[in-house]
C-alpha positions as CSV (number, residue, x, y, z in Angstrom):
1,X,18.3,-5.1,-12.1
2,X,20.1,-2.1,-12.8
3,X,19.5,0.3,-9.9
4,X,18.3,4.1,-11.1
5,X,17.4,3.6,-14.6
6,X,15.2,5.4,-16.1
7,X,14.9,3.8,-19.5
8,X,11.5,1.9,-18.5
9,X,10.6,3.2,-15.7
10,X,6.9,4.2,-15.1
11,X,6.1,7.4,-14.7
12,X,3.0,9.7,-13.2
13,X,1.4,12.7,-14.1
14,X,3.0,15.2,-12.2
15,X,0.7,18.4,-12.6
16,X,-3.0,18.5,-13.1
17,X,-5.7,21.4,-13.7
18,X,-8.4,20.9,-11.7
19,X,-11.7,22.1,-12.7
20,X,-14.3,22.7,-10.3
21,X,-18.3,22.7,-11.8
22,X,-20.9,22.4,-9.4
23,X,-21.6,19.0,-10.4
24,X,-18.5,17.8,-11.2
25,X,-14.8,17.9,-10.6
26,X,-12.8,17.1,-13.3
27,X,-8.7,16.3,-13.3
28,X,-6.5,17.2,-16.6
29,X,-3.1,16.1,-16.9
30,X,-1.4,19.6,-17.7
31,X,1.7,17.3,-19.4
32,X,-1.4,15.7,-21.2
33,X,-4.3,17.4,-21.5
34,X,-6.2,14.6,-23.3
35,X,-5.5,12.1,-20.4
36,X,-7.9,12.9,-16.9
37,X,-11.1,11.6,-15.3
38,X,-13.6,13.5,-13.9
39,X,-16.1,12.7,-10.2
40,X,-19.8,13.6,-9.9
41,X,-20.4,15.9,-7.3
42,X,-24.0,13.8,-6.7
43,X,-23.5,10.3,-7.1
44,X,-19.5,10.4,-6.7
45,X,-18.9,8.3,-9.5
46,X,-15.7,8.5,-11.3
47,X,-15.8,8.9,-15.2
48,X,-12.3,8.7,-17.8
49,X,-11.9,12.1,-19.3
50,X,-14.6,13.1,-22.0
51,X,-15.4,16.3,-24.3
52,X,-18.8,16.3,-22.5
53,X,-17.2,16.6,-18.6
54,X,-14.6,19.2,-19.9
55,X,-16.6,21.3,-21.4
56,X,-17.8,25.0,-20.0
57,X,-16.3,27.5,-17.6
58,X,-15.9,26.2,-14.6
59,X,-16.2,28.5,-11.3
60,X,-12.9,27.6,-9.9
61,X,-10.0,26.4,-11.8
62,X,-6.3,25.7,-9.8
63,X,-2.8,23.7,-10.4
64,X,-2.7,20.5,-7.7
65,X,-0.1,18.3,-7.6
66,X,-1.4,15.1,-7.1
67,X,-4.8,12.9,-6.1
68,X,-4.1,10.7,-3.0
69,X,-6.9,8.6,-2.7
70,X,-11.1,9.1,-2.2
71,X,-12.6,8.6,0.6
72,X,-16.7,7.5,1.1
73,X,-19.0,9.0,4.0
74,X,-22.3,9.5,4.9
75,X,-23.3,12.5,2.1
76,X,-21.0,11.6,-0.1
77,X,-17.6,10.9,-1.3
78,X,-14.6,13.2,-0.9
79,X,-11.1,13.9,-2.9
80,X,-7.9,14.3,-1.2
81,X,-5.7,16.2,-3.7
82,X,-2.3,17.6,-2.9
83,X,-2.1,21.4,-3.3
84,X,1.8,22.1,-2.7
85,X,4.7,20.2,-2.9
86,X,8.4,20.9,-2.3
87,X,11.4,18.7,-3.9
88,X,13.7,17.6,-0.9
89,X,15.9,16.0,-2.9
90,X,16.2,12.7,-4.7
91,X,16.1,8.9,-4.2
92,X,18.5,6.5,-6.3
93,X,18.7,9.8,-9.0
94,X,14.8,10.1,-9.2
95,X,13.4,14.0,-7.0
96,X,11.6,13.1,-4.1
97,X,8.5,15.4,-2.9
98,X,7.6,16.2,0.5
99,X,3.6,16.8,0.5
100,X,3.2,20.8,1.9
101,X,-0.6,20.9,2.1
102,X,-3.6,18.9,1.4
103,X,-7.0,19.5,1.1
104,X,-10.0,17.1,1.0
105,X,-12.5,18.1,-1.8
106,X,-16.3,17.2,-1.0
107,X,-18.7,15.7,-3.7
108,X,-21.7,15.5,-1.3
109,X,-24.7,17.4,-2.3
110,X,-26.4,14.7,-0.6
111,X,-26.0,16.1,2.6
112,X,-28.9,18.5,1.9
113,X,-31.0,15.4,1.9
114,X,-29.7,13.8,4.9
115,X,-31.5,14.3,8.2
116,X,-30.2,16.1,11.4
117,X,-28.5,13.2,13.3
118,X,-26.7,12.4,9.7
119,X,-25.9,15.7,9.6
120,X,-24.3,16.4,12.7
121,X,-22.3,13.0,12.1
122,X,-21.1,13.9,8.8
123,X,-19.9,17.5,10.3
124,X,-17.4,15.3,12.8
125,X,-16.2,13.0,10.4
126,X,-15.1,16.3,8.2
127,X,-13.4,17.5,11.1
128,X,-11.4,14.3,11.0
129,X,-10.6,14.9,7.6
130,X,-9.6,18.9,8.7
131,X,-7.3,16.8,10.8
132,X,-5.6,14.3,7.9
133,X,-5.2,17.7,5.8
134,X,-2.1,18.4,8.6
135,X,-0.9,14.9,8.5
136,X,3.1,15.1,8.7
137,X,5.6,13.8,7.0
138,X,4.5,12.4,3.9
139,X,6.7,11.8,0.7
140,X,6.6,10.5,-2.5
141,X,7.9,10.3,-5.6
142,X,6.6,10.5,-9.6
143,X,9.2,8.0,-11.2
144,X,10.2,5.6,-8.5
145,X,8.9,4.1,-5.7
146,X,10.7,4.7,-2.6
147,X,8.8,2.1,-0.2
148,X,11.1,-0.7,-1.1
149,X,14.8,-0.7,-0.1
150,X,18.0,-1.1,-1.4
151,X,18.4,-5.0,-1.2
152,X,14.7,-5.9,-1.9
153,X,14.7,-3.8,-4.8
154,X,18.4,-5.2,-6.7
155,X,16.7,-8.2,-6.4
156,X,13.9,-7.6,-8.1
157,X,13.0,-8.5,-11.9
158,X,13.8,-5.7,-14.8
159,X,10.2,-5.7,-15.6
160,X,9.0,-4.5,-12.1
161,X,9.3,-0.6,-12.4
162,X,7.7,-0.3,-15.8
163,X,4.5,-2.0,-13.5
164,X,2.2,1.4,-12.1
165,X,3.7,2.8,-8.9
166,X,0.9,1.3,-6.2
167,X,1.8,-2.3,-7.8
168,X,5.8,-1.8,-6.7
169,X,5.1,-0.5,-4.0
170,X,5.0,-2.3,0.0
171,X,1.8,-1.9,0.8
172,X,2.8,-2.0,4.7
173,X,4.4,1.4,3.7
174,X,2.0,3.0,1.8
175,X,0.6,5.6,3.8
176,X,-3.0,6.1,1.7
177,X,-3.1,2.3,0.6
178,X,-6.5,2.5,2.1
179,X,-7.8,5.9,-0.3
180,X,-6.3,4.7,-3.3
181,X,-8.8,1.9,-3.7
182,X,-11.0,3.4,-5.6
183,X,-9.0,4.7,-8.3
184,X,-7.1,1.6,-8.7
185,X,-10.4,0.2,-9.1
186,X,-10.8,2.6,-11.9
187,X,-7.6,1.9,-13.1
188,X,-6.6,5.2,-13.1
189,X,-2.5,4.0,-12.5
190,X,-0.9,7.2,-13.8
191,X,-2.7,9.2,-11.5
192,X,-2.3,6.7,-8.2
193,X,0.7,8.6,-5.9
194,X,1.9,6.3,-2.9
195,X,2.6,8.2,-0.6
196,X,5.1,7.3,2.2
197,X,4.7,8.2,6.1
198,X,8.2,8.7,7.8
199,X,11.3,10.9,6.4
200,X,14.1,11.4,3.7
201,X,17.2,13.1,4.9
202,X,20.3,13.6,2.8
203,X,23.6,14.9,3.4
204,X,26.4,15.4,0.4
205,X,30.1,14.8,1.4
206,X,32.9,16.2,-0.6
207,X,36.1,17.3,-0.6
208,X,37.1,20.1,1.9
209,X,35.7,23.5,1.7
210,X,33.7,21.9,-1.5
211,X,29.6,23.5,-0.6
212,X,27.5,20.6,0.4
213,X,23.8,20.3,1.0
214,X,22.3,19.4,4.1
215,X,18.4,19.0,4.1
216,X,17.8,22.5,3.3
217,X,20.7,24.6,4.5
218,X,24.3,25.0,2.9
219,X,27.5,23.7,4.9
220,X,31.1,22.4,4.6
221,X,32.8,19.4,5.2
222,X,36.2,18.1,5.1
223,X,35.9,14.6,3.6
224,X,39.4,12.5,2.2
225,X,37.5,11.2,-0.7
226,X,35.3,12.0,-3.6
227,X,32.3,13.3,-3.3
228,X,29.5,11.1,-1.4
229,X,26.0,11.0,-0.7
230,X,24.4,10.2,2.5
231,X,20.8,9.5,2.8
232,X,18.4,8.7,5.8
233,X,15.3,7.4,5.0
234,X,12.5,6.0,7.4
235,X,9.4,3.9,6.4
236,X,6.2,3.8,8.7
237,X,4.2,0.9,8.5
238,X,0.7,1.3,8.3
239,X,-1.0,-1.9,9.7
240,X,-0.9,-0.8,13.1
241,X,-1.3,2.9,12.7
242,X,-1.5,5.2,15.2
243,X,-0.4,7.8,17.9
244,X,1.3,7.2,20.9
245,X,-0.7,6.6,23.5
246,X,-3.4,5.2,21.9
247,X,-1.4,2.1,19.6
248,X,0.4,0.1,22.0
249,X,2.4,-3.2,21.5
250,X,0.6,-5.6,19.0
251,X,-2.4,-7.1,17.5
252,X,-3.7,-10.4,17.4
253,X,-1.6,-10.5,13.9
254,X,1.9,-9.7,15.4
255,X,1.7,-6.1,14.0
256,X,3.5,-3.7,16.5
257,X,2.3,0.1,16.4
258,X,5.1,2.4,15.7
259,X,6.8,0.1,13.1
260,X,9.7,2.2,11.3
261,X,12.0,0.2,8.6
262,X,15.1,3.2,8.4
263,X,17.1,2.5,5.3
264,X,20.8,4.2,5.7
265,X,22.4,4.7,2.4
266,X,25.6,5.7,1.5
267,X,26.8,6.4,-2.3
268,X,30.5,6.8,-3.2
269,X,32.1,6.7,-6.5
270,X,29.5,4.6,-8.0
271,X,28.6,2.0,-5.3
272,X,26.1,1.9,-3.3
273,X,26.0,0.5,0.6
274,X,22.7,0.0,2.5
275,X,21.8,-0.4,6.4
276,X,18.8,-1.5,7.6
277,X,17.5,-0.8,11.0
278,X,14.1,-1.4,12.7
279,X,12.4,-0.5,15.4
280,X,8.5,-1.3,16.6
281,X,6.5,-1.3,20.0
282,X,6.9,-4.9,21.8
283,X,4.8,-7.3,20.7
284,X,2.7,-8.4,23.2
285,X,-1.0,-7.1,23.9
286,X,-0.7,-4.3,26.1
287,X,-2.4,-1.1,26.9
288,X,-1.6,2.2,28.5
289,X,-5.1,4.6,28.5
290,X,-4.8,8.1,29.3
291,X,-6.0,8.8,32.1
292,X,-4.9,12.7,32.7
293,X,-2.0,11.5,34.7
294,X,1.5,12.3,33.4
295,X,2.4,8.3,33.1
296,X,-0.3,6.2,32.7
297,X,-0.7,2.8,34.0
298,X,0.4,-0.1,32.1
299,X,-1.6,-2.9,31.6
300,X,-0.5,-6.1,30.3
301,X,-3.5,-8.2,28.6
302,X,-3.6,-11.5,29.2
303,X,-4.6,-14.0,26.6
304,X,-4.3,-17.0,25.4
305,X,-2.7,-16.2,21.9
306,X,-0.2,-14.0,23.4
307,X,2.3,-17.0,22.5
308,X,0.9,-16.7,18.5
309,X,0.9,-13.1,18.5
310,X,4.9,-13.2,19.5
311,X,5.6,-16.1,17.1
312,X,3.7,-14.3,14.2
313,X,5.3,-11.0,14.5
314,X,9.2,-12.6,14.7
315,X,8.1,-14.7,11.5
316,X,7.8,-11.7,9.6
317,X,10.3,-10.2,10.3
318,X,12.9,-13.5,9.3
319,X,11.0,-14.1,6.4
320,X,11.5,-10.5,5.4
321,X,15.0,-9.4,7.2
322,X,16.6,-12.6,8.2
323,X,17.8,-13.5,11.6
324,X,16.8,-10.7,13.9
325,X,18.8,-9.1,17.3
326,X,15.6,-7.4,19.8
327,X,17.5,-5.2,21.5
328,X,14.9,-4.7,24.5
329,X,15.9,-1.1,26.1
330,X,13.2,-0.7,28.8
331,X,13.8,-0.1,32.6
332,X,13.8,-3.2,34.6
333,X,11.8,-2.3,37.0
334,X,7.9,-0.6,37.8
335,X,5.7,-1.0,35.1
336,X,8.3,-1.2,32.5
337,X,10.3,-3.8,34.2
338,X,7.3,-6.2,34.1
339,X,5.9,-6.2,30.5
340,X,10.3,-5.9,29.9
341,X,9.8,-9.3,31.9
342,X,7.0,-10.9,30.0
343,X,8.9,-9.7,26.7
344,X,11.5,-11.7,27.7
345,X,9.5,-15.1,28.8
346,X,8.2,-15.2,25.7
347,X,10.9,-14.7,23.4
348,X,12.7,-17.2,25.3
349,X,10.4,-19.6,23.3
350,X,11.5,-18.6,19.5
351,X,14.4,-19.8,17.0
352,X,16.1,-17.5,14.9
353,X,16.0,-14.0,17.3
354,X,18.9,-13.7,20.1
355,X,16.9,-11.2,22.6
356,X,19.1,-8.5,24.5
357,X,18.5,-6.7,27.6
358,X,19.7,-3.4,28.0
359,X,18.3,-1.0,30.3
360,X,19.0,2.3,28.8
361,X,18.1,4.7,32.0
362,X,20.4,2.5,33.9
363,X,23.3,1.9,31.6
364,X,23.7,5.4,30.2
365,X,21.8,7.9,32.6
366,X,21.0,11.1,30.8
367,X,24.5,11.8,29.6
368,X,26.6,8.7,29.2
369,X,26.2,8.4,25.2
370,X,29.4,6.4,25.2
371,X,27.8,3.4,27.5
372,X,26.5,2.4,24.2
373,X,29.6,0.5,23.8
374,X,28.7,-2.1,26.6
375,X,25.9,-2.6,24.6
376,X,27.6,-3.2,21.2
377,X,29.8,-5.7,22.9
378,X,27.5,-7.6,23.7
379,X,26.1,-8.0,19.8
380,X,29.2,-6.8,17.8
381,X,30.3,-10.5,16.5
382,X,26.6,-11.5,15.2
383,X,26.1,-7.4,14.2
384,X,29.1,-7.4,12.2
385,X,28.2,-10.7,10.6
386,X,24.7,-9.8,10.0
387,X,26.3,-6.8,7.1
388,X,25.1,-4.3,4.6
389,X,24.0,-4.3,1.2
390,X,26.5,-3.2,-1.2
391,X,26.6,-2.8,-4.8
392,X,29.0,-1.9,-7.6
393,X,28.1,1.1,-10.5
394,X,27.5,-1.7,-12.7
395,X,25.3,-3.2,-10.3
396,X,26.9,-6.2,-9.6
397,X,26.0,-7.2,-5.5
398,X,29.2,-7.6,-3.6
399,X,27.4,-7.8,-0.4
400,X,24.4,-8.5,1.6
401,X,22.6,-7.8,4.6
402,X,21.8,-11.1,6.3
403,X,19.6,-10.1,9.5
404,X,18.4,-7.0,11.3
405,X,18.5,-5.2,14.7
406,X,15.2,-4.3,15.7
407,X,15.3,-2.2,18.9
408,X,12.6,-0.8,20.8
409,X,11.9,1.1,24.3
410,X,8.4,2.0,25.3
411,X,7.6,4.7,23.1
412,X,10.2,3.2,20.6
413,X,11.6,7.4,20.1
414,X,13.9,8.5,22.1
415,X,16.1,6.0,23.7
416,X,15.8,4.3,20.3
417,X,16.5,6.9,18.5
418,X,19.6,7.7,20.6
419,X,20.7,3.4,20.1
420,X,19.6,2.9,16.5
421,X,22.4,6.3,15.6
422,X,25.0,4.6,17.5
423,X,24.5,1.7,16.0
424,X,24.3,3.5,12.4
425,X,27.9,4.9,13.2
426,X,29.3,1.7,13.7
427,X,27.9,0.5,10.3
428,X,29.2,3.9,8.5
429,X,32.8,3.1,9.7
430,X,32.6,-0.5,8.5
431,X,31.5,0.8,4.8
432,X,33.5,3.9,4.7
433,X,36.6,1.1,5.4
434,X,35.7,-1.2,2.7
435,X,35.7,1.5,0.2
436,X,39.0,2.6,1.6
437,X,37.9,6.1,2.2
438,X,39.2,5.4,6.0
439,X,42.0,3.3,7.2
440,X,41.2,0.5,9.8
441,X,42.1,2.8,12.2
442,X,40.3,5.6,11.7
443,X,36.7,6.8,12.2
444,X,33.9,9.2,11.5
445,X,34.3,10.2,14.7
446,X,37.9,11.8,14.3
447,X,36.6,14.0,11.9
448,X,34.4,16.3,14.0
449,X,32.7,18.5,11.5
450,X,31.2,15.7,9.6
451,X,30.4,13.8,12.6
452,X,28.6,16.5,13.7
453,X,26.8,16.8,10.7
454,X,26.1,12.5,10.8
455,X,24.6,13.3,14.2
456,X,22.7,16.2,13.2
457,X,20.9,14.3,10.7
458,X,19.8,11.4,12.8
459,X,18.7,14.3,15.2
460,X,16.4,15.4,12.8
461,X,15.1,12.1,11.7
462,X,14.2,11.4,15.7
463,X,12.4,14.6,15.8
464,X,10.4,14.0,12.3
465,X,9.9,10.3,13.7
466,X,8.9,11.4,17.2
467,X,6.3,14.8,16.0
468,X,4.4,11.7,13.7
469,X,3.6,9.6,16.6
470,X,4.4,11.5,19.6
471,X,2.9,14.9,18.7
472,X,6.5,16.7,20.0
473,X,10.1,16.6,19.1
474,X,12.5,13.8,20.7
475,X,13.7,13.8,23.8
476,X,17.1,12.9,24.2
477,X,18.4,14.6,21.0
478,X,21.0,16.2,22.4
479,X,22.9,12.9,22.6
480,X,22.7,12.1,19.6
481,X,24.1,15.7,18.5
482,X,26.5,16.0,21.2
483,X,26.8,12.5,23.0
484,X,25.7,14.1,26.3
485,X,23.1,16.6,28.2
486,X,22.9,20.1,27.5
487,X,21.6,22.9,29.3
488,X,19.5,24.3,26.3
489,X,18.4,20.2,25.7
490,X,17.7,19.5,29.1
491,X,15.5,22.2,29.2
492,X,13.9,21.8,25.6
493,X,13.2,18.2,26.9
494,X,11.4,19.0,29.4
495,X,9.4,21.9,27.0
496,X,8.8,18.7,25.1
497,X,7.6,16.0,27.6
498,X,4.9,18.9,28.5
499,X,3.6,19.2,25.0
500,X,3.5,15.6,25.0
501,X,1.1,15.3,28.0
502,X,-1.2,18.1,26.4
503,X,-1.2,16.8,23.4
504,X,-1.6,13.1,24.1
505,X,-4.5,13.8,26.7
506,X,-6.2,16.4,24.4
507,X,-5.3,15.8,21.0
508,X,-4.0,12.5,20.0
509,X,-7.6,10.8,20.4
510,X,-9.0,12.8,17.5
511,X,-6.0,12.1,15.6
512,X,-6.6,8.8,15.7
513,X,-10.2,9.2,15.1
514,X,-9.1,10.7,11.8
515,X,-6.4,8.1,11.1
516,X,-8.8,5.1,12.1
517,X,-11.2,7.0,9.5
518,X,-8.5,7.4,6.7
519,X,-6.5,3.6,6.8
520,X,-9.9,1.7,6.7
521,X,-10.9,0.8,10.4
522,X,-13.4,2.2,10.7
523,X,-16.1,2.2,7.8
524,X,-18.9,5.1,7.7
525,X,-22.2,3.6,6.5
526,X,-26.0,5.0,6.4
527,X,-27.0,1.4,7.0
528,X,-25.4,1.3,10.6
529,X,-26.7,3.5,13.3
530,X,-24.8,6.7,14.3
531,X,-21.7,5.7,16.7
532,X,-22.6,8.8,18.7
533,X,-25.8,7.4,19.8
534,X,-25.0,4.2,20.5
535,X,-24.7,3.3,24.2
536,X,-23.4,-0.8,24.5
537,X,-19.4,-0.3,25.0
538,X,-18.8,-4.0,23.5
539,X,-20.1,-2.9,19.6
540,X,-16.7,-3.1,17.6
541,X,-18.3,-1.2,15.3
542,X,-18.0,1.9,17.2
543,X,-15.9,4.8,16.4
544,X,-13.0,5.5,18.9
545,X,-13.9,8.5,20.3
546,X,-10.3,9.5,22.2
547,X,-11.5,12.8,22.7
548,X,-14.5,12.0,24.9
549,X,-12.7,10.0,27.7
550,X,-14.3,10.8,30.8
551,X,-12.9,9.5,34.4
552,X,-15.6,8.6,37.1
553,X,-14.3,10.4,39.9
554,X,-12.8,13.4,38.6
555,X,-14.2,16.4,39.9
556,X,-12.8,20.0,38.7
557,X,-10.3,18.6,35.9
558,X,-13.3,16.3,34.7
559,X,-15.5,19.5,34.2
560,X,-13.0,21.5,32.5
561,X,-12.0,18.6,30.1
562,X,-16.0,18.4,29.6
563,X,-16.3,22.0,28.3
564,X,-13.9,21.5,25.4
565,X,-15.6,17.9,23.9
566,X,-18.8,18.2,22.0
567,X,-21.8,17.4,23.6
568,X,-22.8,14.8,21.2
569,X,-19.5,13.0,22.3
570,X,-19.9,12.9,26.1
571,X,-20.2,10.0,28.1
572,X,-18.8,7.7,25.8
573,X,-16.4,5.4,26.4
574,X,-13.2,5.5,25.0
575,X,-12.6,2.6,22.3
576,X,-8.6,1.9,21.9
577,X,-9.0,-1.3,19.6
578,X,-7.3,-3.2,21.8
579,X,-8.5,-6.2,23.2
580,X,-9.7,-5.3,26.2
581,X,-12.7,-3.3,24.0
582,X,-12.7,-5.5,21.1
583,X,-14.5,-8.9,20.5
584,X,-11.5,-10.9,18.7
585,X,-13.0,-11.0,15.0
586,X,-13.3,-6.9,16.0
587,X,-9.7,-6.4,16.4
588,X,-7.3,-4.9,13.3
């Protein structure tokens, strides 16, 4: 398939005029103001475009951008529309948009019927969706789907991107898969935007002193060849979504939480090379609750399917990536040490993945970038062999990736963030020698301005990775700027590891309230009772409410955590999904 046309390619609306009537809202194409559909403000129902539903002055007209999905609660369905957009640049020739703000529109006139407990219910599950509005890091695109990389999508038929957007896209990347149900339902395709959790960097590379841009800022760089594109892009899979401290290691399906596929592709003169890395928590079933301590206690869960969950995550991954390298870079000792331990037991047991042992803390301290190397010694031969994708201008495939690395540390941020750019370098120097822009001798790293600006942008792609899950920037990005510890860095790190324990302690259980809400796991219904009033801890029915975790024991930090959670919310116990809390038909 030829790789950036345009010919056939299916396209969405990419403006609308949205009308709001008190009983309706209705959605015009501004490209085609024939072409819309309208939702009842009562009933929520959804109804194609008519004279009848246009017609009158509507109280509030805007421009938006985009619908990206419905949503169904107790009063009444709600519309999450995109109200600004900005274009960060382009995918395979197509403009990519990063989504700037959202808003969540309510159709729920019902609630004046519902009674007070309803009420007060509904009013928490719209401050979940207050939170979703500030979601980060969301992209998409109107003319091409961007879920699907390089290789996957060369090898698809011709016919597959005139199908709608949602049906190309990889539904494990499709950050609103869950939303979008009802208007595919309604087959609504020209108005259906995937939108993809995770980041698009891109850096141009010309000749010297030619202006290049970098992200958002102008720069210079002194490349021998013509010029080149260089693009950074990272996928967040959405089966086991989540914040940090409340999605650990895997469920009973083999889905890890913090499961990135980043896609490294370089364009020069017509061809077009791809990386692949990935990275994912380890899967095993294992917990770490927050417990207002700075590290919390990990818990390894012990179950019989442990074996299964192991075997049915690695599956995936060879069935979709080929034979995979787990590059395992916890500490070998404490807490880390033993579920590092009981990762390595298990994978002892599987064909098809070499498992590597590197203990990052140890190896390469806080400063030693370079110690890397001991590592890629130890994998070069079957990382060298395992390739890149590359294609000629006239698409013809004159290589293939045939496996993956997939590298992980607890958090699977910083140290991985520091490995996976190492690692990326490596691969840059291999492609930038088969197109003969280097000699076998030279490097990326000889050229220091554009290494610098390589390492910048797998800085920023850390930080974008580590504020979606983590709440904060990276830590450790000052070795992958620099290769070692600054002063500035060493102090922003530790800025950062502060915000983290706020914000995971105080914040991140409502977040994943709201994203439990948004991707489907948990379903509001009038026909079950009210998960604030309910008072058996086993129901896996129950609404995970982080926020109102509440320590038997604590004395003055318990009473000052009390004052800032709702009193409808106290007392309950905190529901993580995992299965610990979680009958096994209950767990995701």
């Amino acid at each position: 398939m030829e790789v950036g046309s345009s010919s056939s390619n299916f396209k969405l609306y990419d403006q609308f005029e949205l009308l709001e009537f008190e009983d309706r809202l209705v959605f015009k194409s501004l490209e085609s103001p024939d072409k819309g559909f309208s939702i009842c403000r009562r009933q929520g129902n959804i109804e194609p475009l008519s004279d009848e539903s246009s017609s009158g002055k509507p109280p509030k007209t805007s421009t938006i951008y985009g619908v990206a999905g419905t949503i169904r609660l107790l009063a009444g369905t709600y519309v999450l529309v995109i109200t600004s957009r900005k274009e960060v640049g382009s995918f395979l020739g197509f403009p990519v948009y990063r989504v700037e703000s959202m808003k969540f529109l309510a159709c729920n006139e019902a609630l004046r019927f519902s009674n007070s407990q309803e009420k007060r219910d509904e009013a928490y599950f719209m401050s979940l969706l207050k939170t979703v509005e500030a979601t980060p890091g969301l992209y998409y695109s109107y003319e091409t789907d961007i879920t699907v990389n390089l290789q996957r999508r060369c090898k698809l038929m011709e016919a597959w991107t005139s199908k709608p957007l949602w049906k190309q896209a990889d539904p494990r990347f499709v950050w609103n898969n869950h939303l979008l149900e009802e208007l595919i339902e309604y087959k609504l395709d020209r108005f259906i935007i995937p939108l993809l959790q995770g980041n698009i960097l891109k850096l141009l590379l010309y000749h010297a002193f030619e202006p290049i841009c970098l992200s958002f800022q102008v720069t210079q760089l002194k490349l021998k060849s013509s010029p080149a594109t260089f693009t950074l892009l990272s996928r967040r899979c959405t089966r086991r979504l989540g914040t940090r401290m409340w999605r650990r290691g895997a469920n009973l399906e083999g889905d890890s939480a913090n499961f990135i596929e980043t896609e490294q592709l370089l364009e020069l003169e017509g061809f077009r090379c791809s990386s692949l890395q990935i990275r994912g928590s380890i899967p095993l079933l294992w917990e770490q609750i927050v417990d207002l301590s700075y590290k919390p206690q990990l818990r390894i869960i012990q179950h019989e399917q442990t074996p299964q969950v192991v075997e049915r995550h690695f599956n995936d991954l060879y069935q979709r990536y080929g034979e995979t390298i787990a590059v395992d870079l916890t500490d070998k000792h404490g807490d880390e040490g033993q579920l590092s331990a009981a990762y390595a037991e298990e994978m002892q047991k599987l064909p098809n993945v070499r498992y590597v042992s590197f203990d990052f803390h140890h190896v390469c301290g806080s400063s030693n970038f370079a110690n890397l190397q001991v590592l890629y010694d130890k994998i070069s031969e079957e990382f060298e062999k395992q390739g890149y994708f590359l294609i000629d201008k006239d698409g013809k495939i004159l290589e293939e990736q045939r496996g993956i690395i997939r590298s992980n540390c607890i958090d699977c941020l910083d140290r991985t963030n520091v490995t996976q750019s190492y690692l990326a370098q490596k691969t840059l120097d291999i492609q930038l020698q088969r197109l003969g822009v280097f000699t076998s001798t030279e490097y990326i790293s000889m050229f220091p301005e554009d290494y610098v600006k390589f390492r910048t942008l797998w800085a920023e792609q850390g930080d974008e990775i580590s504020l979606e899950y983590a709440g904060t920037h990276a830590l450790k990005g000052d070795l992958v700027r620099y290769g070692k510890q600054t002063v500035a860095g060493f102090i922003k790190d530790g800025m950062s590891a502060l915000s983290r324990y706020y914000v995971n302690n105080f914040h991140d259980g409502i977040r994943q309230d709201a994203l439990d809400l948004v991707s489907g796991r948990y379903t509001v219904s009038k026909s079950n009772p009210s998960p604030f009033q309910l008072n058996s801890f086993e129901s896996f029915s129950y609404l995970p409410v982080a926020s109102a975790l509440l320590i038997g024991g604590l004395t003055l930090t318990t009473f000052s955590l009390q004052q800032g959670i709702p009193s409808c919310l106290k007392n309950k116990r905190l529901e993580t999904h995992s299965i610990m809390c979680l009958p096994l038909s209950g767990l995701e």
